[in-house]
C-alpha positions in Angstrom: -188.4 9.2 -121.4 -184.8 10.3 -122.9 -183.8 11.4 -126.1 -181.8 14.1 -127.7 -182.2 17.8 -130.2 -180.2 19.5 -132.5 -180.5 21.5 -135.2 -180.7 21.0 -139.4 -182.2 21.9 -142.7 -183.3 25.2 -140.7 -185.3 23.7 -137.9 -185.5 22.3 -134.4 -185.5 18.3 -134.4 -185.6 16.2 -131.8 -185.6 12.2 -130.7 -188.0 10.7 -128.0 -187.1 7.4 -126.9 -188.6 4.8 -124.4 -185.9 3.0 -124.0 -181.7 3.9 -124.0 -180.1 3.7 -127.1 -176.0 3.0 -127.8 -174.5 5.9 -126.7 -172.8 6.5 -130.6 -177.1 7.2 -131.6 -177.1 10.7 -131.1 -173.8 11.3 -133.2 -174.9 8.7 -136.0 -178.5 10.5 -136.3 -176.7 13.9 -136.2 -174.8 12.7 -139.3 -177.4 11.7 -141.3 -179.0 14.8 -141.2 -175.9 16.7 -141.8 -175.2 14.8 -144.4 -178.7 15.2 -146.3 -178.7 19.0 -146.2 -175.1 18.9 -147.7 -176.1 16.5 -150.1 -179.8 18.5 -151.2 -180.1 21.6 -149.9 -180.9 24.6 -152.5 -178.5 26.4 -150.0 -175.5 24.8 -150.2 -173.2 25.4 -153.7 -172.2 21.8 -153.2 -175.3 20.0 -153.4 -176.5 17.8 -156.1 -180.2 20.1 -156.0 -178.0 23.1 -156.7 -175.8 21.0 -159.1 -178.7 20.5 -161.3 -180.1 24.0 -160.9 -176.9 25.1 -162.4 -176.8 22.5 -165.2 -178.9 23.9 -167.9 -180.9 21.7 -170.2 -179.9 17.8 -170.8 -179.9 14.4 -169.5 -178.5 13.4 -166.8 -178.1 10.9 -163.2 -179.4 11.2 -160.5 -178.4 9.4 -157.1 -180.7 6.6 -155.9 -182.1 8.9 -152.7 -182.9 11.8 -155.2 -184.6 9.4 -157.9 -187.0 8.1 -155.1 -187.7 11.8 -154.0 -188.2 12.9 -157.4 -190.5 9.9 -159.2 -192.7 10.8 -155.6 -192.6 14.8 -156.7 -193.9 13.5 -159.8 -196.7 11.4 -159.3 -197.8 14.4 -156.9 -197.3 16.9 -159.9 -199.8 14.2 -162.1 -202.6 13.8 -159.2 -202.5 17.7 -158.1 -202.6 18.6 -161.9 -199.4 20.8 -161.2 -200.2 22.2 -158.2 -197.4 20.4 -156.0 -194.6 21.7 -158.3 -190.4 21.2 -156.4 -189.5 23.5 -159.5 -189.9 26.9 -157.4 -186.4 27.7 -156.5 -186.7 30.9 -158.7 -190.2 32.2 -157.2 -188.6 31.6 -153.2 -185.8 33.7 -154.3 -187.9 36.2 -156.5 -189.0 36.7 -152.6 -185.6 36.8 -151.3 -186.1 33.5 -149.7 -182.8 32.4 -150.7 -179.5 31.3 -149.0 -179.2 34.8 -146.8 -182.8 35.0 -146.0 -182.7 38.4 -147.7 -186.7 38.8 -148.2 -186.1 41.5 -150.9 -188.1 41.0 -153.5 -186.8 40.5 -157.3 -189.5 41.3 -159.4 -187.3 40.0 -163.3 -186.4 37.4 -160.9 -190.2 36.1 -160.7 -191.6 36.4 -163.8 -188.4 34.0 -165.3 -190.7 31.6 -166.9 -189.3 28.1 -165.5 -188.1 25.2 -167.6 -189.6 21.7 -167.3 -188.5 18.4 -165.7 -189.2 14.8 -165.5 -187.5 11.7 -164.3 -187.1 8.3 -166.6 -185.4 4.9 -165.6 -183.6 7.0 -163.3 -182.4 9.6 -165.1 -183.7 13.8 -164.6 -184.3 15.5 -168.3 -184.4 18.8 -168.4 -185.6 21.6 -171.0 -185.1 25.4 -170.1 -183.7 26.5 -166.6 -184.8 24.5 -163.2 -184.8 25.1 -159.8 -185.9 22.7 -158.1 -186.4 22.9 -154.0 -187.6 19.9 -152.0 -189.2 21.7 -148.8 -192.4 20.1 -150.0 -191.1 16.4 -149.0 -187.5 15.9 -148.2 -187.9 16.6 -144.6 -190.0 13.6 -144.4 -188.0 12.0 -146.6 -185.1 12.3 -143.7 -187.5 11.7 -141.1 -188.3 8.3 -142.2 -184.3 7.2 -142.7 -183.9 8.4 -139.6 -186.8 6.0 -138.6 -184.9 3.1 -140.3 -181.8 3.8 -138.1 -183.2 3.9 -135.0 -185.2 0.4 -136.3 -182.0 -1.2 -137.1 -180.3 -0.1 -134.2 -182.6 -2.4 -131.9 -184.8 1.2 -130.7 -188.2 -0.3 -131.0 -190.2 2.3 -129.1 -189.2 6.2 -130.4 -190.9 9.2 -131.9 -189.4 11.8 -134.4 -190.3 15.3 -134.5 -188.5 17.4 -137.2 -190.0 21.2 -137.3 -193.1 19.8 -136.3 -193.9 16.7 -138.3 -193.6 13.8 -136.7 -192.7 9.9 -137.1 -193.5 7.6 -134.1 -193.5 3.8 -133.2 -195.1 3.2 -129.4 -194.7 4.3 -126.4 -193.9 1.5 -123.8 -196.2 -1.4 -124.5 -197.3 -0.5 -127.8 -199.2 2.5 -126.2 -200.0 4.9 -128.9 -198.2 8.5 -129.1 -200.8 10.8 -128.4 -200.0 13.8 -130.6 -201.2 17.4 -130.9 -202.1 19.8 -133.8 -201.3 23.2 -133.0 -203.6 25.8 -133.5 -203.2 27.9 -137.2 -203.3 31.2 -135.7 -203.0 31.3 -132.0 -199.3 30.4 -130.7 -199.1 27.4 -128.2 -202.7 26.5 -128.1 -203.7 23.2 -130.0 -206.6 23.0 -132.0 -206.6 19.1 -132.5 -205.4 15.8 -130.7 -204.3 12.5 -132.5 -203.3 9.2 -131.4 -200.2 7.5 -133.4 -199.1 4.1 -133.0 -196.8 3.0 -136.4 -197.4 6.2 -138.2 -196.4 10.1 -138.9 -198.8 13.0 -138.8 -197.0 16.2 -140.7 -198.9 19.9 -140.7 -198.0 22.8 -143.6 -199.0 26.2 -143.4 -198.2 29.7 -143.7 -197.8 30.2 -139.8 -194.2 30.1 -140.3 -191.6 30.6 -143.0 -192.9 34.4 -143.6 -192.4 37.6 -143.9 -195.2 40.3 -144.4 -197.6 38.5 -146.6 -195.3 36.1 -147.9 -194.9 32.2 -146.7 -193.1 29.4 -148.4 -195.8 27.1 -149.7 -196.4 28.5 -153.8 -199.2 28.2 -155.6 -197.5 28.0 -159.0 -199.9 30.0 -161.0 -200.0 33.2 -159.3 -196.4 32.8 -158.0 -197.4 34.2 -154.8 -198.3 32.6 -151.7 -201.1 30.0 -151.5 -204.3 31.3 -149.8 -206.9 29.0 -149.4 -206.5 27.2 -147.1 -204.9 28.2 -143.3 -203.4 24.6 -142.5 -202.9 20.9 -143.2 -202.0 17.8 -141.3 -201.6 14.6 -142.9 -201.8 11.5 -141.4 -199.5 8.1 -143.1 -197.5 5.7 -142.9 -194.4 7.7 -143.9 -193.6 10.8 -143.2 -192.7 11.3 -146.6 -196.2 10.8 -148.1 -197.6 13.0 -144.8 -195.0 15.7 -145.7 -195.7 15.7 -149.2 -199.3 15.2 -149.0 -199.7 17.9 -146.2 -197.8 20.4 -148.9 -199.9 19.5 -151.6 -203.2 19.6 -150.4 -202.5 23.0 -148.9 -201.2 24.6 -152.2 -204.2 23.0 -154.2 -207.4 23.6 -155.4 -210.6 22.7 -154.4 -211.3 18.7 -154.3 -207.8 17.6 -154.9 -207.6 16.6 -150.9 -210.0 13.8 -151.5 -208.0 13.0 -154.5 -204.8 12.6 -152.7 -206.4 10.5 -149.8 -208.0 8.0 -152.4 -204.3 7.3 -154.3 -202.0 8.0 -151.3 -204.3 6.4 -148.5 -203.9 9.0 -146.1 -206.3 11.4 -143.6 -206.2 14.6 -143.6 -207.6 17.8 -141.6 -207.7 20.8 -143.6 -208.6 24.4 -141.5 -210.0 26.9 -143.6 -209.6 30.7 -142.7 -212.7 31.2 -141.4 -211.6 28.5 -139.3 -214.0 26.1 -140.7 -212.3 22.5 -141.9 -212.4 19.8 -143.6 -211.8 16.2 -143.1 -211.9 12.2 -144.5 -211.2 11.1 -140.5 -212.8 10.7 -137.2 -209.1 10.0 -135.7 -208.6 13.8 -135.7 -210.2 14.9 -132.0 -211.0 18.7 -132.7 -211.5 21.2 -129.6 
């Protein structure tokens, strides 16, 4: 096995492959993330995201990556009546969770009532003040162009892992990846075992991304973080829709999970905190 890590949009990734790729992979993969993050990231000035949080109310385009993103956000928003919501920007930094990683909390800060958003034939409208964040999917979102690259650079056998969701072909002879779910409270020890062949399996939970009580997945009610459930892992087709989905089931309510699965197609294994779960799929091996 070979393959290549680095670092972006705050995490560890890195790229298992079966078989060598052209040596100029690693750089053009390294690219691609550095130029998402510059081009999205609530972080960075720069950024169309922070453009638009910026921009007050109006009309106005989008880029083709960003539509696609955002028309997904939506139809999330519509099936999770709300609950999966990228306008948070101004709860994660009523937290301090912003470009410093301050953690000090800004209590006017949260209770700024947030404006409303919607995309049409390409275009975002806006009413009232935004701030949109797309932790909840655009790390799948990069996962799976990265995917594409690696496709149409002739690497037929590969898996992604980018902070712990992951994207994968076949091992060598279209032997599936056999993938692990690590346990929600107890570091290093995995509570789950999956087999992947064509496929992405993506986890969210408030293991990481916290400080004190706090962790980054909202429920947008109470503006404080989501409780119900300890963890999520998603299997699909795209690690977009297992991103997203793994995010929205987490930070819904009760019975949305099966929703998700029915519209989106996907599996899912939700961990309760009295470690009890729940799950539509036998592929999930549980210890």
């Amino acid at each position: 096995m070979i393959g290549f890590s680095f670092e972006a949009l705050g995490t560890f990734w890195s790229i298992d492959l079966v078989e060598p790729g052209e040596e100029c992979l690693e750089r053009e993969v390294k690219n691609l993330a550095v130029a998402f993050e510059k081009r999205y990231s609530r972080f960075l000035p720069g950024s169309e995201i922070s453009r638009i949080n910026r921009g007050g109310v109006g009309e106005r385009a989008l880029s083709a990556e960003l539509v696609e993103m955002l028309e997904f956000a939506q139809r999330l928003k519509r099936i999770t009546d709300g609950a999966f919501e990228p306008n948070i920007a101004h709860i994660l930094e009523g937290y301090g969770y912003d470009r410093n990683y301050s953690f000090k909390k800004d209590v006017i800060r949260l209770k700024k009532q947030a404006g409303e958003w919607r995309v049409k034939n390409g275009q975002l409208l806006v009413s009232g003040e935004v701030g949109l964040d797309l932790g909840g999917l655009g790390k799948g979102f990069l996962i799976d162009k990265i995917g594409e690259h690696l496709v149409k650079s002739g690497v037929k056998n590969f898996l992604i892992e980018g902070g712990g969701d992951l994207l994968g072909t076949s091992r060598a002879r279209g032997a599936p990846w056999r993938l692990a779910v690590e346990h929600p409270l107890e570091e290093g020890k995995v509570i789950a075992k999956v087999k992947v062949v064509n496929g992405s399996l993506a986890t969210s939970g408030g293991k990481y991304r916290r400080i004190g009580d706090f962790h980054h997945l909202i429920d947008v009610e109470t503006k404080k973080s989501a409780r119900r459930l300890l963890a999520v892992s998603v299997l699909a087709a795209k690690a977009l829709v297992a991103d997203a989905a793994a995010t929205a089931i987490f930070v819904s309510k009760e019975g949305v999970a099966q929703r998700l699965a029915d519209e989106l197609g996907v599996e899912y294994l939700a961990i309760y905190p009295d470690m009890t779960f729940e799950t539509n799929s036998d592929r999930f091996e549980l210890f």
